[in-house]
N, C-alpha and C positions, 0 to 999 in steps of 0.2 A: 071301590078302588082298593086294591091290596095296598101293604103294609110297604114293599119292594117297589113300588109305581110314585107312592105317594114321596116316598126317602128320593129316585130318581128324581121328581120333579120338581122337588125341592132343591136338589144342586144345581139341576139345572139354571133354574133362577135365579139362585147364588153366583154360578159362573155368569150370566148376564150381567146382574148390578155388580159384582165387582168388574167386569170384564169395562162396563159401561164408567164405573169409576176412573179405573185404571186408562183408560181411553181421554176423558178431560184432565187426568191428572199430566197425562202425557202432552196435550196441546194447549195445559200452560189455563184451562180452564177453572181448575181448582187447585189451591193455592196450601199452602202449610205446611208440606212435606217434600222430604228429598226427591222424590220420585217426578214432581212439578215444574215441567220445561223437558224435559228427557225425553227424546224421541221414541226411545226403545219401548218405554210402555204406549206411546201411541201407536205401536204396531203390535203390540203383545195383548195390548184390551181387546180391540175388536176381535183379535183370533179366539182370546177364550171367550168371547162372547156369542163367537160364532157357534163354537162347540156347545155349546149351551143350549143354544135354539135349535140346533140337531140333535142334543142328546134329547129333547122336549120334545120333538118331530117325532124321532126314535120308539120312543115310551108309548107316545097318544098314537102311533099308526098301529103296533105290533097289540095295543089294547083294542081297540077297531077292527082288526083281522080277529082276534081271538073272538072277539064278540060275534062278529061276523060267521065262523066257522062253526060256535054254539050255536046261534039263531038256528042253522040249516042241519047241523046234527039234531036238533029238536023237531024239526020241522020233517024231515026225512027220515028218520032214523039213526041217525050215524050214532054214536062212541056213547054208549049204556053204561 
């Protein structure tokens, strides 16, 4: 795993558990903070969390293709 794959999928699951925070903080399920009861993060968590699990989808498919495309240039000849 590259240095650029590894940093990607690290935010990526950053954006999740905060996204995932920010989602019970919004529906009043975690408690402490301004943010606790406020609709607007219960619509704003899920969406970064959304983004999250796509920019993770993103990373692991385009690593899959590259692999993919080595295997068969190995295999056939391709890019020396």
């Amino acid at each position: 795993m590259t240095l650029g794959r590894a940093a990607g999928l690290s935010i990526a699951v950053l954006m999740v558990l905060v996204g995932a925070l920010w989602t019970g903080q919004g529906l009043g399920w975690i408690g402490g903070s301004s943010m606790t009861g406020e609709s607007t993060w219960a619509i704003v968590g899920p969406i970064v969390a959304g983004l999250g699990v796509a920019l993770a989808i993103s990373i692991i498919g385009n690593a899959r293709q590259k692999r993919a495309q080595s295997d068969l240039d190995q295999r056939y000849g391709g890019k020396r």
